[in-house]
C-alpha positions in Angstrom: 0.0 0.0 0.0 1.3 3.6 -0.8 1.6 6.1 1.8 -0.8 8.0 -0.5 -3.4 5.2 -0.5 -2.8 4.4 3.0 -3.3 7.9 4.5 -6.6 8.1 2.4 -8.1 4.9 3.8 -6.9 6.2 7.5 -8.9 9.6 6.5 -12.0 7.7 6.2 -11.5 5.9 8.8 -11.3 9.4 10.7 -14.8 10.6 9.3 -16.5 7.3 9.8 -15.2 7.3 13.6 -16.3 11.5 14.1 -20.0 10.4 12.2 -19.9 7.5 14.9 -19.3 9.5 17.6 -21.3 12.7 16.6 -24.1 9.8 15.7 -24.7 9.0 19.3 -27.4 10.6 21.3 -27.0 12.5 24.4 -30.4 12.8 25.6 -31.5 11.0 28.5 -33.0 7.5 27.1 -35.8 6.0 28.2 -35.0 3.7 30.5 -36.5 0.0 31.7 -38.0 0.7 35.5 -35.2 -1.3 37.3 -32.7 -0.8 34.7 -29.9 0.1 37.2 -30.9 -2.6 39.6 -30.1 -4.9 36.5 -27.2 -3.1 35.3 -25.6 -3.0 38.8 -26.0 -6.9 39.1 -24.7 -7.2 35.6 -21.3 -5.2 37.2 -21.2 -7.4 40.2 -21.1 -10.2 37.6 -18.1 -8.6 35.7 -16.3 -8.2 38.9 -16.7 -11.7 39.7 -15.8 -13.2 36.7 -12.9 -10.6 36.2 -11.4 -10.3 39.2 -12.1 -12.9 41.2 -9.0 -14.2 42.3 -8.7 -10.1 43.6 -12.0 -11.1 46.2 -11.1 -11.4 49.7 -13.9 -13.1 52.0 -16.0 -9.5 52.6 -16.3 -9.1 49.1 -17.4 -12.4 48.8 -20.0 -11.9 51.1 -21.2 -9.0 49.7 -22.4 -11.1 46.3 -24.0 -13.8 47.9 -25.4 -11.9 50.7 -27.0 -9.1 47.6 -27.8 -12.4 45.6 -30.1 -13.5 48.3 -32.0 -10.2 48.8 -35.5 -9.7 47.0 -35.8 -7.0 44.4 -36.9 -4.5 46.4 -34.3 -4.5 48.9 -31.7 -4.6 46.3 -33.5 -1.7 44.8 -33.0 0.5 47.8 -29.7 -0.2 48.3 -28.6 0.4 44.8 -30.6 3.6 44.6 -28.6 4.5 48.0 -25.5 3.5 46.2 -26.5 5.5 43.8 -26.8 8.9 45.7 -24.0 10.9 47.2 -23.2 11.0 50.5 -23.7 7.8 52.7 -26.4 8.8 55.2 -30.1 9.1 54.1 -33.4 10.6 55.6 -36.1 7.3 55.3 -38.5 10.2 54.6 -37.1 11.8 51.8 -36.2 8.7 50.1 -39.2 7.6 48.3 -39.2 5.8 44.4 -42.6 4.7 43.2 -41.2 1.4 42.0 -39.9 0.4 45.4 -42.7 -1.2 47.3 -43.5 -1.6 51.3 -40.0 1.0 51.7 -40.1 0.4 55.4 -39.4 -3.8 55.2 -36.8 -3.1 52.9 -35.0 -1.4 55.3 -35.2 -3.8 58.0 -34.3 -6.5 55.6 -31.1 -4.2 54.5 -30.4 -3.6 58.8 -30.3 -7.5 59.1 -28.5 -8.3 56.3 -25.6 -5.7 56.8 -26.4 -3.6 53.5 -28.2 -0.6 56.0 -27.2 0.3 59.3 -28.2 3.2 62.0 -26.3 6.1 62.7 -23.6 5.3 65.0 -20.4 6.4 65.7 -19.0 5.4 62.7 -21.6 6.7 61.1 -22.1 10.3 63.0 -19.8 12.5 61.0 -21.4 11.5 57.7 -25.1 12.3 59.3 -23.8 15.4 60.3 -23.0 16.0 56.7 -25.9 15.3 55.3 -27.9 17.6 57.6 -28.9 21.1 56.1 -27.0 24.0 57.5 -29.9 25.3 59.7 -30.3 21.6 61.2 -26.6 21.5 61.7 -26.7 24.6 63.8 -29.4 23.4 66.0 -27.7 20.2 66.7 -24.6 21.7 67.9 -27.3 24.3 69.9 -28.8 21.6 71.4 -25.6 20.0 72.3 -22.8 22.5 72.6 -22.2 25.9 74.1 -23.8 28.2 71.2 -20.5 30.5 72.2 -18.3 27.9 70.0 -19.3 28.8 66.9 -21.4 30.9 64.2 -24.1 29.8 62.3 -22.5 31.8 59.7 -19.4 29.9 59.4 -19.2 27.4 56.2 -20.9 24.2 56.7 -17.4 22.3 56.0 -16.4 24.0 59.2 -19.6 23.4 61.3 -19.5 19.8 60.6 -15.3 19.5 61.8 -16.6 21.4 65.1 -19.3 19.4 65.7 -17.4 16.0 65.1 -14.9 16.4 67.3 -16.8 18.5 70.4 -20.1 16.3 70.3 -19.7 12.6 71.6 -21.9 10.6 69.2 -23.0 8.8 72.2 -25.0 11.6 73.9 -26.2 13.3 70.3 -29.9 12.8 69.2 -30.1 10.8 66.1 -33.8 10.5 64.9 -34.4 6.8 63.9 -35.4 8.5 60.5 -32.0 8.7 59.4 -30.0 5.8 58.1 -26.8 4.5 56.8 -25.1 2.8 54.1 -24.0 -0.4 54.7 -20.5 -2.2 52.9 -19.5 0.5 51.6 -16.0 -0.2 51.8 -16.5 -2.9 50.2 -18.4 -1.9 47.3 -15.8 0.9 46.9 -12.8 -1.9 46.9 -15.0 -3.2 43.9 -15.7 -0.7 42.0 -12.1 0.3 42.1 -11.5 -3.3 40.3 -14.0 -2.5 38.0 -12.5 1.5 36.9 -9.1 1.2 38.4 -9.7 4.7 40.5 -12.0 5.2 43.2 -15.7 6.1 42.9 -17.4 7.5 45.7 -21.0 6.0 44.6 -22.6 4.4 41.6 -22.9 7.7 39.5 -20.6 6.9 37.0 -22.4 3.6 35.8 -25.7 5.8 36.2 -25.0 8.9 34.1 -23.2 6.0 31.4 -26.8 4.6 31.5 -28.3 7.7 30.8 -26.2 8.7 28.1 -24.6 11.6 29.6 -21.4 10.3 29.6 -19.1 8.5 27.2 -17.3 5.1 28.6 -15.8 2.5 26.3 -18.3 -0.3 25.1 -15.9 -2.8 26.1 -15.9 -4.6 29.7 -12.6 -3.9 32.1 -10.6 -6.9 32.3 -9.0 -7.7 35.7 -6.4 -5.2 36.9 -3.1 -6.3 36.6 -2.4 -7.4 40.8 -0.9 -11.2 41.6 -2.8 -11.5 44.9 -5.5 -9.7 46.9 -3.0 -7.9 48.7 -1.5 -6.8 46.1 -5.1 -5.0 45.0 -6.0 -4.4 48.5 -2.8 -2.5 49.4 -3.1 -0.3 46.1 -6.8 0.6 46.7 -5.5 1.5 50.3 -3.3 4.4 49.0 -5.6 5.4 46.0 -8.3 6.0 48.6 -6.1 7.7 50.5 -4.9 9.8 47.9 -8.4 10.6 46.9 -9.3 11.0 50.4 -6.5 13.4 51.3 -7.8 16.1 47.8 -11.2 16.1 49.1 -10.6 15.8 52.8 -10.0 18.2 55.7 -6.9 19.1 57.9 -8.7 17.0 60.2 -8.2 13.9 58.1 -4.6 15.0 56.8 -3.5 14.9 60.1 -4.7 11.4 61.0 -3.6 10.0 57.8 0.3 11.6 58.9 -0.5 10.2 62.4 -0.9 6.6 60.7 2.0 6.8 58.5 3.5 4.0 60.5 0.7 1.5 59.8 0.4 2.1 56.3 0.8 -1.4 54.6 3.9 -1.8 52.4 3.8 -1.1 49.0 4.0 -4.6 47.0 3.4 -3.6 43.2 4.7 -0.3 41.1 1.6 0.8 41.6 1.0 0.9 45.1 4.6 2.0 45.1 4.0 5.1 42.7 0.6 6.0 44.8 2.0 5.5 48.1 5.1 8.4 47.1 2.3 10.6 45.9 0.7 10.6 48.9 3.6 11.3 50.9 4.7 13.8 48.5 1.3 15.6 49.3 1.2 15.1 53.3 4.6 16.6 53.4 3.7 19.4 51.6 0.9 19.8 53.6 3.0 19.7 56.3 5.5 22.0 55.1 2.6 24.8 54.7 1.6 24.1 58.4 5.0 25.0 59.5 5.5 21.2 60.8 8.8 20.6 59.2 9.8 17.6 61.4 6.5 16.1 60.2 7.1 16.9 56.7 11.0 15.5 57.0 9.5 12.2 58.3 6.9 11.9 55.7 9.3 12.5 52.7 11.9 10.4 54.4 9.4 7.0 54.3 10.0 7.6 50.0 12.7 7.6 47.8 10.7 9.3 44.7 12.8 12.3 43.4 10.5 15.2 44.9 10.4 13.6 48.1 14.2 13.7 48.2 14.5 17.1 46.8 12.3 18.3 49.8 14.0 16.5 52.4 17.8 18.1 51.2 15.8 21.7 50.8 14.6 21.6 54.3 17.6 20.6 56.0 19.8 23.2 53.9 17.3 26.1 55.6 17.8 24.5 58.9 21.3 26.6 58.5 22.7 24.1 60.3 26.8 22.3 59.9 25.6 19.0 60.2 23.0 19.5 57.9 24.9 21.1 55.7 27.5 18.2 55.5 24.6 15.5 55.6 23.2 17.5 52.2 26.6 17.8 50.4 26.9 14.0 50.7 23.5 13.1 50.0 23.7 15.7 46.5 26.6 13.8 45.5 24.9 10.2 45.9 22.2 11.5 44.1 24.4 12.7 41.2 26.6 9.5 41.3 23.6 6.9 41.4 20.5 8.8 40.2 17.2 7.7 40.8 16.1 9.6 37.5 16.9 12.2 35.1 14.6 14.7 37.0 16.6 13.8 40.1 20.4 14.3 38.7 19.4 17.7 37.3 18.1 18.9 40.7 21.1 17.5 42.5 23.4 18.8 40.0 22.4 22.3 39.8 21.9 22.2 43.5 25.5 21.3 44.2 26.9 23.6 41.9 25.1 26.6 43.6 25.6 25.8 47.1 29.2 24.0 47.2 30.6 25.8 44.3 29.3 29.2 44.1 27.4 29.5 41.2 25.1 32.5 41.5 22.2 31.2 39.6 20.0 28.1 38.8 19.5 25.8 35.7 16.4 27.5 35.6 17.1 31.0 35.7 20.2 30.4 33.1 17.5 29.3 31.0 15.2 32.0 31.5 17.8 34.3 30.7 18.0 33.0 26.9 14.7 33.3 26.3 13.6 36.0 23.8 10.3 38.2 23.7 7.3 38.2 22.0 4.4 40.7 22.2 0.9 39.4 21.1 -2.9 40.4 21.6 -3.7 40.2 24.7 -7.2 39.2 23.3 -4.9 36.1 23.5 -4.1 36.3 27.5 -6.1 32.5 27.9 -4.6 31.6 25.5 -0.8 32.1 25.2 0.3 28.8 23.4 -2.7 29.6 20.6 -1.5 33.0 20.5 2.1 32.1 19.2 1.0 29.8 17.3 -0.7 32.2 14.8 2.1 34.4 15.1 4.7 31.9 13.8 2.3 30.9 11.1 1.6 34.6 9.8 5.3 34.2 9.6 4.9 31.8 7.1 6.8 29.0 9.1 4.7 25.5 10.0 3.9 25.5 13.5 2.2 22.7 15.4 0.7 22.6 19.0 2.4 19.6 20.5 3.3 19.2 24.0 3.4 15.5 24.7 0.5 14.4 22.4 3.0 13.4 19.4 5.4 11.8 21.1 2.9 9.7 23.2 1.0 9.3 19.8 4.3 7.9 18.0 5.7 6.0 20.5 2.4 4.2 21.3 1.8 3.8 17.2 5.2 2.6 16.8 5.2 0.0 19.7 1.7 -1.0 19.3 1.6 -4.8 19.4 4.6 -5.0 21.9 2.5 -2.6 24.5 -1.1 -4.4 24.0 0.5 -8.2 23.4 -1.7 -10.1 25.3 -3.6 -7.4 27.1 -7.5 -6.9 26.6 -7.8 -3.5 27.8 -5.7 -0.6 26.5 -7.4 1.7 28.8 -4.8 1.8 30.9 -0.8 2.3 30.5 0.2 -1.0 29.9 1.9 -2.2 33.0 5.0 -3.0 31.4 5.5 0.5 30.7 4.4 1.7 34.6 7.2 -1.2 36.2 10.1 -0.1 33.9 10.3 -3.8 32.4 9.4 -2.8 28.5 12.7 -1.8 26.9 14.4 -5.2 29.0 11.6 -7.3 28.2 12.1 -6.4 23.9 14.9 -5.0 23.5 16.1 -6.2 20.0 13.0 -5.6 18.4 13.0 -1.8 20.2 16.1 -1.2 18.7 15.2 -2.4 15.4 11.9 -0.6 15.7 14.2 2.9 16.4 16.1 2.1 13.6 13.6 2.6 10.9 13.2 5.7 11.7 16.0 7.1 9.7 14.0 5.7 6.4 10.6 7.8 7.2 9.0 6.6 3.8 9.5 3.1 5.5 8.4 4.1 8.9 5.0 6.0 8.4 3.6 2.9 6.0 4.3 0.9 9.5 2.4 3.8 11.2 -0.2 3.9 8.8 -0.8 0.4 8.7 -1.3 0.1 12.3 -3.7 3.8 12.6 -6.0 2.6 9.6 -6.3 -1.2 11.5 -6.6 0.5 15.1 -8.2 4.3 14.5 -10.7 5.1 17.2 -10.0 1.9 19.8 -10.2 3.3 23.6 -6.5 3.5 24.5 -4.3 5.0 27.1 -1.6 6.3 25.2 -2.6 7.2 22.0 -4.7 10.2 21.1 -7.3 10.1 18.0 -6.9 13.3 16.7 -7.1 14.2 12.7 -3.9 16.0 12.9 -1.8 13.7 14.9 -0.6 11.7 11.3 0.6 15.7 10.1 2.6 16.3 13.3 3.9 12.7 13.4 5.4 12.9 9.9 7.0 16.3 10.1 8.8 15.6 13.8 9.8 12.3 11.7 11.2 14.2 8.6 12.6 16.9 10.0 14.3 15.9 12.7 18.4 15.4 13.1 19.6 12.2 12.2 18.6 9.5 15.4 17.0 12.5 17.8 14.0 10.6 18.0 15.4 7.6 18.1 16.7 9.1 21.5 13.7 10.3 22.4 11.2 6.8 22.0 14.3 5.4 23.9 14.2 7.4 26.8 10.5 6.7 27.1 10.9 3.1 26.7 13.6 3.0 29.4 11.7 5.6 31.7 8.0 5.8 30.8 7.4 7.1 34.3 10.1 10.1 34.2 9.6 10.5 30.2 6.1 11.0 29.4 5.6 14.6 29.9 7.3 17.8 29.9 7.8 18.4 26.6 7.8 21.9 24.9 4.2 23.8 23.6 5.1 24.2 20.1 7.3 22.5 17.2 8.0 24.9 13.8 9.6 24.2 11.1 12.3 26.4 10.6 14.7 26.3 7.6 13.8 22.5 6.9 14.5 21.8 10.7 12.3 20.8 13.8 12.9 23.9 16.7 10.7 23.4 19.6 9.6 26.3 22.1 8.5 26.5 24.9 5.9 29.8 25.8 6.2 31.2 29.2 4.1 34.5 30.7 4.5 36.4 33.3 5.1 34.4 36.5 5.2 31.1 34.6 8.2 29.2 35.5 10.2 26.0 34.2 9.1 22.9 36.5 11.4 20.1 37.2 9.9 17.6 34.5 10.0 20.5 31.8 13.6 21.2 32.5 14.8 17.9 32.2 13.1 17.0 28.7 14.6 20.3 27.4 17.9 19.1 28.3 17.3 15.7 26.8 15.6 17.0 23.4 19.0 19.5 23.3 21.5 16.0 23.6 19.8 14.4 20.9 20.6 17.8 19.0 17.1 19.7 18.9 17.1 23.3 18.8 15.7 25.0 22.1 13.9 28.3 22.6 12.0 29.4 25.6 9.7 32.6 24.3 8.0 34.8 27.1 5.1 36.4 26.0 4.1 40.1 26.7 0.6 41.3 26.3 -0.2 44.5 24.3 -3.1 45.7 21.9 -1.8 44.5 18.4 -3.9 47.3 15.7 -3.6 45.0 13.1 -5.1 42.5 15.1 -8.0 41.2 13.0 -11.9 40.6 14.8 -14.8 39.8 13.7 -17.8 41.2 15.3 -20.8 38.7 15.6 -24.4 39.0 16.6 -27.2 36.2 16.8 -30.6 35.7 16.6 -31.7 32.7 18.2 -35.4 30.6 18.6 -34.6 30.5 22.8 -31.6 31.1 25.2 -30.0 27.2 25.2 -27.2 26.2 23.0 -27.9 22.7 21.3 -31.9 23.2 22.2 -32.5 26.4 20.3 -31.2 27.0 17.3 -29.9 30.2 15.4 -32.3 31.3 12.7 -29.9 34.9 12.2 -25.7 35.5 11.9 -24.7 39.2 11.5 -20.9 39.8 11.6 -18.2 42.2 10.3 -14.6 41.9 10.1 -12.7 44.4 11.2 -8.9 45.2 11.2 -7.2 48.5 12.5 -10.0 50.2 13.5 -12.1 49.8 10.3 -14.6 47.6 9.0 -13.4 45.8 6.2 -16.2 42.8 5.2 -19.8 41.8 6.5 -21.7 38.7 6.8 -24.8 38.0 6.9 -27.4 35.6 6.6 -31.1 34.0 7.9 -31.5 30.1 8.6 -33.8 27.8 8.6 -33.8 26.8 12.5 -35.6 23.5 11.7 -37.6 24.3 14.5 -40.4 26.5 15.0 -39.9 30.2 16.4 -41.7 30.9 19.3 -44.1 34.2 19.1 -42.4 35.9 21.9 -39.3 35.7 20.2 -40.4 37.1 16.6 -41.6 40.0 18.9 -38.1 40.9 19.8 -36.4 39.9 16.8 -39.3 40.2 14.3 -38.1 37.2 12.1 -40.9 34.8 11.9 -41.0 31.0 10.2 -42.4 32.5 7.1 -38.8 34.7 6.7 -36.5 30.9 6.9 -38.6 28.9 5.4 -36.4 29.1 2.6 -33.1 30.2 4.5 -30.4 27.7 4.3 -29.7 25.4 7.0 -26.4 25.8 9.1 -24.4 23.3 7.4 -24.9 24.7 4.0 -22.8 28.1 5.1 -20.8 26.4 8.3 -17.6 26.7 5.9 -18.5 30.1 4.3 -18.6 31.6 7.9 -15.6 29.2 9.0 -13.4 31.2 5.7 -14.8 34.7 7.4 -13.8 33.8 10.8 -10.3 33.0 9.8 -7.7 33.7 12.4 -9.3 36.1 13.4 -10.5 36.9 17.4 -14.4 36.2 17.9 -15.9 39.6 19.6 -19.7 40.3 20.7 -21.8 42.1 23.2 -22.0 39.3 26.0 -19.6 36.5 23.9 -20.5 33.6 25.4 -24.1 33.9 24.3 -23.0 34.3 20.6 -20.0 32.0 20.8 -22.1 29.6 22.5 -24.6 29.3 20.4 -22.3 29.3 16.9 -19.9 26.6 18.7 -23.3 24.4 19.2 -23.9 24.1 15.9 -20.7 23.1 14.6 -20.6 20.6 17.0 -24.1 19.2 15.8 -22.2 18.9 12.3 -19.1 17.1 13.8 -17.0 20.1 13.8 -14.7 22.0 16.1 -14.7 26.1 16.6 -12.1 27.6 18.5 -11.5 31.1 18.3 -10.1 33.6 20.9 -12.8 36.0 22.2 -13.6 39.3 23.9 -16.7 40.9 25.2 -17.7 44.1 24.6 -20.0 44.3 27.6 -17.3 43.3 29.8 -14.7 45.2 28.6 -17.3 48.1 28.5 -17.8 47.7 32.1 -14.1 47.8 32.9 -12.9 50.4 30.9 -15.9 52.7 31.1 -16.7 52.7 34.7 -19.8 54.4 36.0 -22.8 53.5 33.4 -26.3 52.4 35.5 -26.8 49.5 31.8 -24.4 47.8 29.8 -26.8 46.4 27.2 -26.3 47.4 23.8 -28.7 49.4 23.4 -28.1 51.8 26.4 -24.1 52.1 25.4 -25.1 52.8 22.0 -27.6 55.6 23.2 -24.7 57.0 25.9 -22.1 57.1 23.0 -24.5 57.8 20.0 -23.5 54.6 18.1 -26.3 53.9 15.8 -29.2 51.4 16.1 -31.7 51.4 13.9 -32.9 47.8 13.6 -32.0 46.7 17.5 -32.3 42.6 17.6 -31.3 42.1 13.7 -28.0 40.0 13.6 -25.9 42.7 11.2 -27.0 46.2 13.0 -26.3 44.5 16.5 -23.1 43.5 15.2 -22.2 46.9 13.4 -22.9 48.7 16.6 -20.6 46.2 19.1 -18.1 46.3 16.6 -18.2 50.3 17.9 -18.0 49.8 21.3 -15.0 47.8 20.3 -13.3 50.1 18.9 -13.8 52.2 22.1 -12.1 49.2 24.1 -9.4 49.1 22.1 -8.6 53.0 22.0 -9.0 53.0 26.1 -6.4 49.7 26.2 -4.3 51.1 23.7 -4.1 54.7 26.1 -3.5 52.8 29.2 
């Protein structure tokens, strides 16, 4: 197959897969009555089939106990699975197809799936209570002197937990609990391989409100039920510690010492996160002894940075000495590359002199570049058009096409043997793939100084595997473009180095790499943008040092903001059948282009909405159905008003209405539209202080900007495209 034939056939593979996916309906379906009471005993299926060597006895129980409830009671306690939070008022909870409510929770008490409020129990019920109840609880059994009923309830609920013995509190019998929770948790992190809090996820995939794969999970890759049980410890953890309280953070650093010991990569990799994030926590708290423990129980690279950063400050001779030989065991036996340039520029600065950092050498090369600050959200997009009006090729990259050819180029070796690709192959995640095939790796690399050669092996394997759920390569239908030019235009085995370095060290190697790739003089240059008080992290240091060794030219660009005149904008107004994106339609576009001040082009057009106009809205707008009968339909001028747009920044009175509304309909034809924006009304409101309305209409009456046909697409556009030039003239003065 030619690369030319090949590349066709992956193209339609691309439009068949965005018609598939723009095909699918995202309205709520209409669903069976017990349709998640079946679907949640179809997951408990999967989990016992999948991972049942991964069970211990609770979990086991927890089947064949559920098995043996009727429907009803397994109703309830999927509908309370269902639900956040893990206390529930009996009152409240009420579903017509549950019958006799009250015997299915005393079958759910004896069985273990329900339980009352207890002490376990009591912080959750206090959660669940409305703020007002809250406060009278702790009134009826606190001194009303310890706190305000205006405090946050997050705050109410920590005061009441630890000053109220659940013992003496008054629960009503109303309330009740959740029962196995834990254990359904432990499952359903089998099932996703992350924690769920509650059944959501499979509900809002049975509603259609979410997208998860088709295919089933297989069983995660663990040898034993520790081995699972010890992961889903510190994922919990970890996921307990980013949602939970100082309260919590400190007990989980006062049980370091119990923690169980990591016995996969995994575990291993979640268990230095966490202490990476107690110790920071620590560190903000002012406990540095706490911090130095924590960080001392893990021998990841940021945990050792800390620990030598800490005792350097402690200013003290014994520290001092303790860090000097610790830097240089770090630099002789480096646990990564991220580590040995820490330790490195650490060590130069502190033992011999050097005034400034890696980092801020770096800094200091970079050169300046003053864009629209239209473009302020946007700095990466913003240099991208630059370069391009330029007349270079420029690419957004990042890590996508390096992740993109290195999973293309490995495929079969990363998925050999694996059902799911939903997650990084494991091989990757333990550091055993380049050991494991190294010959064919190398052989693999070698290729990829013969790039006709090397993109029919990457075609061949896109058009077989385009569109399969995967964890390392992203669909996208300009990866191919960026894939080929970093292939032909790089020096002679840079890439090579690259794919190496992430087959060595996925871990340490999959991310960091620079925002943009041009094409410069037949050569790939890579920058990376930076704005003010943006620095160079640890990960992005490092993989600018490595691209520079395999012979890559470097530049680091810092971005000033300014108001460019020749700036294009185009000006947009629209006329809608209702006020939601994706339910209303647009059945008006007005817009004019505009560069330096002056209008240079308009656009305008009626559509047919394909939906009737309601009669309050033709009295506002006065377009009725008889005016777009015979209007075209957005599809038939989405690429006339895409060629308008151009490169141009997307401005209108309130933008997100307009932009909203225009961005809904492209997506409804399978289409992406991404434009930088400003608001008129906004910037109106910043720049000209003191007006009692910012609607159009009342600026255009303050600054006598004329509106004759207020609510017709064009005029509305015409007049913002006014008020903008007032903006600009005020950001342009300042």
């Amino acid at each position: 197959m030619s690369i030319a034939r090949a590349r066709d056939h992956v193209r339609a593979e691309q439009r068949r897969f965005r018609r598939a996916q723009a095909g699918r309906s995202w309205k709520i379906r209409d669903l069976p009555q017990y349709y998640y009471l079946t679907n949640f005993n179809d997951f408990l299926k999967d989990v016992h089939a999948l991972c049942f060597d991964l069970l211990g006895q609770a979990e086991l129980d927890f089947l064949s106990g559920f098995a043996a409830l009727p429907r009803d009671a397994q109703a309830t306690y999927v509908r309370m699975a269902n639900r956040r939070g893990y206390v529930f008022d009996r009152d409240r909870f009420v579903y017509d197809e549950i019958e006799a409510q009250d015997r299915q929770w005393d079958r759910l008490i004896q069985s273990g799936f329900a339980e009352p409020i207890g002490p376990l129990l009591f912080r959750d019920w206090l959660s669940s209570l409305a703020k007002p109840d809250l406060a009278l609880t702790m009134a009826d059994s606190m001194c009303e002197t310890l706190f305000r009923k205006s405090w946050k309830k997050d705050r109410l609920v920590d005061l009441a937990a630890t000053h109220i013995d659940p013992h003496d509190a008054y629960v009503s019998d109303r309330y009740i609990g959740q029962g196995r929770r834990d254990v359904l948790q432990y499952m359903l992190f089998l099932y996703f391989g992350r924690i769920e809090d509650n059944l959501q996820v499979l509900t809002h995939r049975d509603l259609g409100l979410v997208r998860l794969p088709e295919s089933r999970p297989t069983s995660p890759d663990y040898d034993a039920v520790e081995d699972a049980k010890t992961a889903y410890f510190y994922a919990q953890a970890l996921h307990d510690f980013r949602k939970g309280t100082d309260r919590q953070s400190l007990a989980l650093c006062e049980s370091v010492q119990s923690w169980p010991e990591p016995v996969c990569e995994r575990s291993t990799g979640h268990r230095d996160k966490l202490l990476q994030k107690l110790g920071g926590w620590a560190e903000r708290r002012g406990d540095l002894e706490v911090a130095l423990t924590l960080y001392g129980r893990s021998d990841a690279p940021l945990c050792n940075e800390r620990v030598v950063r800490i005792r350097w400050n402690r200013d003290d001779d014994g520290d001092r000495a303790w860090c000097r030989t610790r830097l240089e065991g770090m630099i002789e036996n480096p646990a990564s590359d991220q580590e040995v340039d820490f330790a490195g520029d650490f060590y130069s600065r502190k033992f011999r002199k050097k005034r400034t950092s890696a980092t801020t050498d770096l800094l200091r090369t970079a050169t300046t570049l003053t864009l629209d600050e239209a473009y302020r959200s946007q700095p990466e997009r913003a240099a991208l058009h630059h370069y391009k009006a330029q007349g270079m090729t420029a690419y957004r990259t990042e890590n996508v096409p390096w992740r993109n050819l290195f999973g293309l180029l490995f495929w079969d070796l990363l998925h050999h043997g694996q059902d799911t690709r939903r997650r990084v192959p494991a091989k990757l995640r333990n550091g055993g793939f380049y050991g494991d095939y190294r010959e064919e790796i190398e052989r693999r690399l070698g290729r990829l100084d013969q790039p006709s050669v090397i993109m029919l092996d990457l075609l061949r394997t896109l058009s077989v595997h385009y569109g399969e759920d995967n964890a390392l390569v992203h669909w996208g239908s300009r990866s191919l473009d960026r894939i080929q030019a970093l292939i032909l235009h790089s020096p002679r085995g840079a890439v090579a180095a690259m794919l190496r370095s992430m087959a060595q060290d996925w871990i340490g190697t999959k991310d960091g790499f620079p925002d943009l790739m041009l094409i410069d003089d037949g050569r790939v240059r890579f920058v990376e943008i930076k704005t003010a008080g943006d620095s160079i992290r640890r990960n992005q240091l490092t993989r600018l040092r490595q691209l520079t060794q395999a012979g890559y030219a470097i530049q680091i660009v810092k971005v000033n903001w300014a108001v460019d005149p020749d700036q294009p904008y185009v000006v947009v107004d629209v006329e809608t059948t209702g006020g939601r994106p994706g339910l209303h339609r647009l059945t008006e576009i007005g817009a004019v282009r505009m560069i330096g001040g002056e209008i240079v082009a308009e656009f305008q057009t009626l559509l047919n909405p394909q939906r009737s106009i309601p009669p309050n809205i033709t009295r506002i707008t006065g377009i009725d159905n008889a005016m777009v009968a015979s209007a075209p339909h957005f599809i038939e001028v989405a690429e006339r008003f895409r060629e308008f747009m151009g490169d141009s920044i997307f401005a209108a009175h309130n933008v997100n209405f307009d932009y909203g509304f225009i961005s809904a309909e492209y997506e409804m034809i399978d289409q992406r539209f991404r434009h930088p924006k400003i608001c008129t009304c906004a910037s109106m409101r910043r720049l000209y202080p003191g007006h009692r309305s910012y609607s159009l209409k009342n600026l255009c009456r303050e600054f006598e900007i004329d509106l004759k046909q207020h609510h017709r697409a064009l005029c509305d556009a015409k007049a913002a495209a006014e008020l903008l030039k007032l903006v600009n003239e005020k950001r342009m003065a300042d």
